[in-house]
Structures are given as C-alpha cells and as structure tokens.
TORKOL-4160 file (C-alpha; in steps of 0.2 Angstrom, whole numbers, padded with zeros to 4 digits, m for minus):
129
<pt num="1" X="m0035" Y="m0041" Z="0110"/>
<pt num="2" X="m0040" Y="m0035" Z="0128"/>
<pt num="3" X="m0030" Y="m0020" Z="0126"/>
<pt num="4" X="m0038" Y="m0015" Z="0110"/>
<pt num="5" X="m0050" Y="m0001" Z="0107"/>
<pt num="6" X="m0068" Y="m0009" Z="0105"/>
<pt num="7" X="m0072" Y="0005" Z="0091"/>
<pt num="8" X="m0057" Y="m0005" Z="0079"/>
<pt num="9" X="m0059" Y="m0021" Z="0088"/>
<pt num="10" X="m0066" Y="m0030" Z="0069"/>
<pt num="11" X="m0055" Y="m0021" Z="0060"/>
<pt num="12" X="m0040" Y="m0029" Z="0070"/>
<pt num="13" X="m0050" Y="m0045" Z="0069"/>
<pt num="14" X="m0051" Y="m0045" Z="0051"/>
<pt num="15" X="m0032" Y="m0041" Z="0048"/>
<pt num="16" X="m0028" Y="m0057" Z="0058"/>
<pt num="17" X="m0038" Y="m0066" Z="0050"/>
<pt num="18" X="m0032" Y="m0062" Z="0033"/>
<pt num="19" X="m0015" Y="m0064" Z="0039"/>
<pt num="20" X="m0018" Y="m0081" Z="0046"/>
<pt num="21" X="m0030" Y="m0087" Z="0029"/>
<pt num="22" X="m0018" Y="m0080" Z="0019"/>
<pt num="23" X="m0003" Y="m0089" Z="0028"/>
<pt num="24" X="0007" Y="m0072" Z="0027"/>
<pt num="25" X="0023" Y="m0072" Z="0035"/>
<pt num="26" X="0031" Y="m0055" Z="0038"/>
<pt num="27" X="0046" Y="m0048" Z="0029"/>
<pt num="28" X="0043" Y="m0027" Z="0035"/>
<pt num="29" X="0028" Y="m0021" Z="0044"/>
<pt num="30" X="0025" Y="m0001" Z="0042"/>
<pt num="31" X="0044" Y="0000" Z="0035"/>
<pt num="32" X="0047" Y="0018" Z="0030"/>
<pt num="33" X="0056" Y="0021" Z="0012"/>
<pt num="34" X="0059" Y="0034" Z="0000"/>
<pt num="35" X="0063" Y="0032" Z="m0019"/>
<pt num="36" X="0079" Y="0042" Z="m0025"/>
<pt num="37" X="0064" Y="0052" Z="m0036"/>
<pt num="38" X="0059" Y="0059" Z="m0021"/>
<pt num="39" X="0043" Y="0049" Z="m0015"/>
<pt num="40" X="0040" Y="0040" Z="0002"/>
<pt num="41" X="0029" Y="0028" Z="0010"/>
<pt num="42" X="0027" Y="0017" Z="0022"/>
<pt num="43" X="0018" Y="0002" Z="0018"/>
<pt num="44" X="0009" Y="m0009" Z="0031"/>
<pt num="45" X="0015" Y="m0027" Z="0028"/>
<pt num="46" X="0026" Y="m0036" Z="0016"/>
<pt num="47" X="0026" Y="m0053" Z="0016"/>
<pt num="48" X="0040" Y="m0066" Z="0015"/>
<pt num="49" X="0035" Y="m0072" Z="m0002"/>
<pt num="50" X="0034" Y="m0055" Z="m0007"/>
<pt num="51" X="0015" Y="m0049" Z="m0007"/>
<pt num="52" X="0014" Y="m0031" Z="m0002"/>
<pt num="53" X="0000" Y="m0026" Z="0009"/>
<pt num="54" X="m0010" Y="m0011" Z="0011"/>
<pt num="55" X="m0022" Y="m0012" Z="0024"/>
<pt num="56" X="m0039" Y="m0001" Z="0022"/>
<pt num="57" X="m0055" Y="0005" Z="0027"/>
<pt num="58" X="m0060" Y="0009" Z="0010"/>
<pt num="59" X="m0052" Y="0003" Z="m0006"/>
<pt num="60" X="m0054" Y="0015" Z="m0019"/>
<pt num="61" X="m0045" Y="0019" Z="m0034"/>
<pt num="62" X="m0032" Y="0027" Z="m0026"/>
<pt num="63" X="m0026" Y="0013" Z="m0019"/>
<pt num="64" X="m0017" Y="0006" Z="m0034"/>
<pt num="65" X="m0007" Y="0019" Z="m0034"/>
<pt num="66" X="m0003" Y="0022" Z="m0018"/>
<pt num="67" X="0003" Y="0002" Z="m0021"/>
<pt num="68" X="0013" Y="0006" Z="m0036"/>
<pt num="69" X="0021" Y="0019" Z="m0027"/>
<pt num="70" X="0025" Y="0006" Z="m0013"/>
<pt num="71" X="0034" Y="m0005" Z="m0025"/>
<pt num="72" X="0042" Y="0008" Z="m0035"/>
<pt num="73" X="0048" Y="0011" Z="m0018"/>
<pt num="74" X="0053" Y="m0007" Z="m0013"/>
<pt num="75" X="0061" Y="m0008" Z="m0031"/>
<pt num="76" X="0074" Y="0007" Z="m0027"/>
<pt num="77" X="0076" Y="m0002" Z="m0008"/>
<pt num="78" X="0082" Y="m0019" Z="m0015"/>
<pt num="79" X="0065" Y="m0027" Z="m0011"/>
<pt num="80" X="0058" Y="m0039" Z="m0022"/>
<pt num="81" X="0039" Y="m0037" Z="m0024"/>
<pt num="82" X="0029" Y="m0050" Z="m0033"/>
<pt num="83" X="0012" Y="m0043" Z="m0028"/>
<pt num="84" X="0000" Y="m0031" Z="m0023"/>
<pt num="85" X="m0014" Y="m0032" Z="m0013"/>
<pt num="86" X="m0026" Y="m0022" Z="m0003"/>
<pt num="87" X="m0038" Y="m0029" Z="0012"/>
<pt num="88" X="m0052" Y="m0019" Z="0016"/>
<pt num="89" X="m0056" Y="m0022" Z="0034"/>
<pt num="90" X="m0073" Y="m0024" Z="0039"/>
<pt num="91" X="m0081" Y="m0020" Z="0056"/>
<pt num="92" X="m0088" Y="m0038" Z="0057"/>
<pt num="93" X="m0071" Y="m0044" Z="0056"/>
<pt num="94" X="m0074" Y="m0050" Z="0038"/>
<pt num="95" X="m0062" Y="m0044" Z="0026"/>
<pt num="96" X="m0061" Y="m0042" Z="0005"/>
<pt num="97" X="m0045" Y="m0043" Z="m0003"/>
<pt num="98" X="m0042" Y="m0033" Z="m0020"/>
<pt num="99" X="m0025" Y="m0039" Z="m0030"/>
<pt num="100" X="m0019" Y="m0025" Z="m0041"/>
<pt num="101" X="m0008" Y="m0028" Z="m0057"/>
<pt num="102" X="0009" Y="m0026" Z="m0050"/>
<pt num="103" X="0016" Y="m0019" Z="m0068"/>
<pt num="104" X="0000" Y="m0008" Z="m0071"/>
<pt num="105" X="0002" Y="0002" Z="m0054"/>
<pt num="106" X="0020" Y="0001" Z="m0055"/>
<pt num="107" X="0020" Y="0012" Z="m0070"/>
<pt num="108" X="0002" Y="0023" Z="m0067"/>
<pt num="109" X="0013" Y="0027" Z="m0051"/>
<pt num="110" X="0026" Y="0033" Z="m0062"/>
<pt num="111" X="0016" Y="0042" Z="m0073"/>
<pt num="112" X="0009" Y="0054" Z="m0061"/>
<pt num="113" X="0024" Y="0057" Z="m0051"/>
<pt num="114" X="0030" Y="0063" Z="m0069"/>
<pt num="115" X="0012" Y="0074" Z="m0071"/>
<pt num="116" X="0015" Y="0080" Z="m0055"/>
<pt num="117" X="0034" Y="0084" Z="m0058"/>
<pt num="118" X="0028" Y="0095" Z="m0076"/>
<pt num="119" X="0013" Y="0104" Z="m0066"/>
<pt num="120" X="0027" Y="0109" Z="m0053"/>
<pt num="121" X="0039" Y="0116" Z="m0067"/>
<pt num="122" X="0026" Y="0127" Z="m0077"/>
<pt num="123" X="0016" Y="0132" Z="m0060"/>
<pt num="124" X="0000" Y="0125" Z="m0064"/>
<pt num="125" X="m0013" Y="0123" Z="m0050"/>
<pt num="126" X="m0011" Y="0117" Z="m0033"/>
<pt num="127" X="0006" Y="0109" Z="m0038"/>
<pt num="128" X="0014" Y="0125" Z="m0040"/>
<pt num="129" X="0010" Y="0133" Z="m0024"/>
C-alpha cells in the first residue's frame, strides 16, 4: 500500500477488502476478450467460482450491461460465469456490492448490440457516422 497513490488509497482499500470478505479467489484479472459478434471488454476480476467482477466508482444503470456484455464475452471464451456483480468503491474504504441477474444482462446486452447493429445499417444517428 506504500506505493499507492493517497488520492485512491480507499478505493484500493475497499477492493481488498471485498476480495478478502467475499473470499474471492482469482481466475482472470483485467483479461482482455472479444465476442465473435464483434464486442470486446476487459473485465476486472473473475473469480474461481465464477463471480465476475466489475470494480466501480459509481454503479449506474449501465453497469449491467457492461456485465452482460462481460459474460456474453466469457461465454464465447469457454468461461463459465455463474454471476455478476459490481462493487462500488468507496473513498472510506467501505464498499457496496450490487448483484445483477446474470440471464437478464446477458440478454439486455444482446439486445442492444442488435439495436446498435440495425441503427448502423439504416444510418440512423450517431451509430451511422
């Protein structure tokens, strides 16, 4: 901890502290993947007992999605994801974990890769640029 910055010292704080009360073993840390849809990501941690973790400042609604695009990811790289969680991480060194439906951000993933896909095609909005 003596090398870390002292602006994100909590932050770090509460990451180790999550890891350590939620007894998560590591599996991948910041693996970069890619989907054969064309997607990529890079999730912060999956665990050995297959909780995929998304470390955050913030969590907002985004953040499922960016989970489901994880696992879809994880799916396609022969990784077995059983759930999804981001861990917002506090200042204080506190931290507040949100589970996400694994099936439900899976699929809301999916769905707007597809939007996204059709606003491309018929060159509508900042997608068709």
């Amino acid at each position: 901890m003596d090398t870390v910055d002292e602006r994100i010292s909590g932050r770090v704080e509460s990451i180790i502290k999550a890891i350590q009360d939620y007894g998560w073993k590591p599996f991948a840390i910041e693996q970069a993947m890619c989907h054969h849809l064309g997607f990529a990501g890079t999730p912060d941690l999956i665990t050995q007992d297959g909780t995929l973790v998304d470390w955050k400042a913030t969590i907002e609604a985004c953040a499922e999605l960016q989970l489901g695009f994880y696992a879809n990811a994880c799916d396609a790289n022969k990784i077995h994801v059983k759930k999804l969680m981001a861990v917002r991480c506090k200042d204080d060194g506190g931290y507040v974990v949100k589970p996400f439906d694994l099936r439900r951000a899976k699929g809301l993933a999916l769905a707007c890769w597809s939007m996204y896909g059709w606003m491309v095609k018929n060159k509508i909005g900042e997608a068709s640029e």
